[in-house]
N, C-alpha and C positions, 0 to 999 in steps of 0.2 A: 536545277538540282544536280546534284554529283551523281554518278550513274556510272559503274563499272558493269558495263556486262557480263564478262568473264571471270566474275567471282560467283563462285559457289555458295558465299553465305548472303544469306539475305534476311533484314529484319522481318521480322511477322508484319502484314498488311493491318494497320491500324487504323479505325475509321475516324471521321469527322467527330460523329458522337464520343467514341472515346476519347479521344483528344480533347473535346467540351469538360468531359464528366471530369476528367482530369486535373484540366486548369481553373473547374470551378473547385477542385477538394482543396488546391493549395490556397495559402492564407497570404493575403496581398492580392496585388495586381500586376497581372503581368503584361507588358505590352506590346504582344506579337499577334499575328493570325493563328489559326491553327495550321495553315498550309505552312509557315515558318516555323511551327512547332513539330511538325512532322516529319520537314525537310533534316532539322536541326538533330530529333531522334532518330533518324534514320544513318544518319552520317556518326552519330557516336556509336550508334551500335556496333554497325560495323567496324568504326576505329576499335572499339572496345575486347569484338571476337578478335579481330587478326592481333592485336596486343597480347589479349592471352596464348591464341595459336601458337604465338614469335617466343613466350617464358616459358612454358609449362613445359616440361619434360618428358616423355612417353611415361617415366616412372609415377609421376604424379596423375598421370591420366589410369593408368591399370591399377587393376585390384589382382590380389592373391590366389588364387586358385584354393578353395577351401577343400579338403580333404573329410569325409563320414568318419565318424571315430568308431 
């Protein structure tokens, strides 16, 4: 499995059972373990975070400072 230690994001620990409840909601068959299913979620997530980290703009991260009328 890929494994950066020295990154700060890390997906949520997800269990066997969830990864079961999971693959039986979807429609079809899929043909992995859940340990390739985990491996697989674990690694987009994180491509996922650091992709948004790398577009997003501090401006689209902050809100306004709302003012009491």
């Amino acid at each position: 499995m890929l494994e950066d230690n020295n990154s700060p994001i890390r997906p949520p620990d997800i269990s066997e059972q969830d990864i079961m409840s999971a693959m039986g909601a979807l429609q079809g068959y899929i043909d992995i373990t859940p340990g390739d299913f985990k491996q697989i979620y674990q690694v987009a997530y994180k491509m996922a975070i650091t992709r948004l980290l790398n577009t997003m703009t501090a401006t689209q991260l902050m809100t306004k400072k709302r003012t009491a009328h």
